[in-house]
C-alpha positions as CSV (number, residue, x, y, z in Angstrom):
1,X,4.3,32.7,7.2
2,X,3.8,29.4,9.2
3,X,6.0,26.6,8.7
4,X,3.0,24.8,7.5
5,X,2.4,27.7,4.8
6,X,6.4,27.3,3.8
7,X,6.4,23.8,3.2
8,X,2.5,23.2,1.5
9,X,3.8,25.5,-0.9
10,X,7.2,24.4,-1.1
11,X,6.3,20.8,-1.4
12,X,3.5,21.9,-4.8
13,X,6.2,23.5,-6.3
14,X,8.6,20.6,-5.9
15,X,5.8,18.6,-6.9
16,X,5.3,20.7,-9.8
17,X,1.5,21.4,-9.5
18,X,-0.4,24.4,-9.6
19,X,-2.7,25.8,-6.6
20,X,-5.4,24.3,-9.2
21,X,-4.4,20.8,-9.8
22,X,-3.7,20.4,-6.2
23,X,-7.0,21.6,-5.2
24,X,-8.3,19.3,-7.9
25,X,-6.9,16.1,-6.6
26,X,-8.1,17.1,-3.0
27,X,-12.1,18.0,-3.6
28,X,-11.1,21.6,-2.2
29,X,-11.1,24.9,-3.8
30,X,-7.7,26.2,-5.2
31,X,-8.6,29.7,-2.8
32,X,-8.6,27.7,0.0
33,X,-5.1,26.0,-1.1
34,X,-3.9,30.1,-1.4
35,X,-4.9,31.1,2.0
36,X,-3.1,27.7,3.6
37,X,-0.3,28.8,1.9
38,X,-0.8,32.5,2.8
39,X,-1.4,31.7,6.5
40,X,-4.5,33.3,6.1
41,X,-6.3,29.4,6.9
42,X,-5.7,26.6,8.6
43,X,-7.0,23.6,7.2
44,X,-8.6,20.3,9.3
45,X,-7.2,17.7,10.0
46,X,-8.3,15.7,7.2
47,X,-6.9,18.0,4.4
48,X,-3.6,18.0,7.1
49,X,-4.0,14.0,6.0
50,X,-4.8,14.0,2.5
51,X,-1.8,17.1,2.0
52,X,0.4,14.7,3.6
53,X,-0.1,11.8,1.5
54,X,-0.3,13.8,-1.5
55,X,3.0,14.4,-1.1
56,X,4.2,11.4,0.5
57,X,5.1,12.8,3.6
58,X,3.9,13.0,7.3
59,X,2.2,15.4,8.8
60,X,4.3,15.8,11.2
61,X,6.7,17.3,8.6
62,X,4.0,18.8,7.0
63,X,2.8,20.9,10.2
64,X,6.4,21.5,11.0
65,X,6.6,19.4,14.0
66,X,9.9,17.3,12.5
67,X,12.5,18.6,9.7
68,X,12.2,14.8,8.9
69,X,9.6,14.0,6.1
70,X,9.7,10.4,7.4
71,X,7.9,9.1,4.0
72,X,5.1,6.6,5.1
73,X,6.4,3.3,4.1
74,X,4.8,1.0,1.7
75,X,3.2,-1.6,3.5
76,X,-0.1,-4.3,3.0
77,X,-1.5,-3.1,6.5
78,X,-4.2,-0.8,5.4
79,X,-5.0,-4.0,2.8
80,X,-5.0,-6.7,6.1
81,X,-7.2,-4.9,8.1
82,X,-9.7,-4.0,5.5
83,X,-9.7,-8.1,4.7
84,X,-10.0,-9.1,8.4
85,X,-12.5,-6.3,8.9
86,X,-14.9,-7.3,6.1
87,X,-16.2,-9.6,7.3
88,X,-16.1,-8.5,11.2
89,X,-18.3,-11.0,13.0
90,X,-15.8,-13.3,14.2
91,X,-16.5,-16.3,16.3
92,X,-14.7,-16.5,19.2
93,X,-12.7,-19.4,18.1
94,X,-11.6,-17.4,14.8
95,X,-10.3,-14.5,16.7
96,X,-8.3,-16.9,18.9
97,X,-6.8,-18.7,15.7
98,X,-6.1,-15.3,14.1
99,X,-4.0,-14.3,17.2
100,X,-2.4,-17.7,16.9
101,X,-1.2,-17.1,13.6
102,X,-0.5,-13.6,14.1
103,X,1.7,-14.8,17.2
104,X,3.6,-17.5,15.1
105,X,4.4,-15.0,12.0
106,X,6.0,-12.6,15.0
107,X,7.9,-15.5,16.1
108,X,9.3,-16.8,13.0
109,X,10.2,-12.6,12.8
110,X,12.6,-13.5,15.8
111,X,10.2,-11.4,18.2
112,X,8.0,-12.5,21.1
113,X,4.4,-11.5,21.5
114,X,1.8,-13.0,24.2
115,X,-1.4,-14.2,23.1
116,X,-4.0,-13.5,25.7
């Protein structure tokens, strides 16, 4: 069994769900979930990604790469970039004050970063 097999499995069972409910929550079939954890399949990289923050890990862990599951932290960034790519047609002006204000948060952060 691959380390990826030992640790999908042993992270459903920790997380108390059935082969079933996981598949559930994914969009995937709960055979496909058996064979991942059988070795028999190897899924793609975006069940690797959805597996992984399922179960609040990386995938690094996840695929056996590190022993560390290095949880992903809980940040805003996924909600800032959606807001500044909404809209997405910037002038060039905004860009240049968005980098400006980007560059003075990092400063106040004790940090240095060069606006080009």
């Amino acid at each position: 069994m691959s380390e990826f097999s030992s640790r999908l499995k042993a992270l459903r069972h920790e997380a108390g769900l059935s082969q079933v409910a996981l598949a559930q929550s994914l969009g995937i079939s709960a055979s496909a979930i058996g064979m991942y954890e059988q070795g028999r399949r190897k899924p793609d990289i975006q069940t690797v990604v959805a597996l992984a923050n399922a179960f609040g890990c990386s995938t690094d862990y996840l695929l056996g790469v590190t022993d560390v599951r290095a949880p992903k932290p809980d940040t805003d960034w996924p909600e800032i970039i959606d807001i500044l790519h909404r809209k997405g047609d910037y002038t060039p002006e905004q860009r240049e004050r968005i980098k400006r204000i980007l560059a003075d948060i990092v400063a106040e952060m004790g940090a240095s970063w060069e606006v080009d």
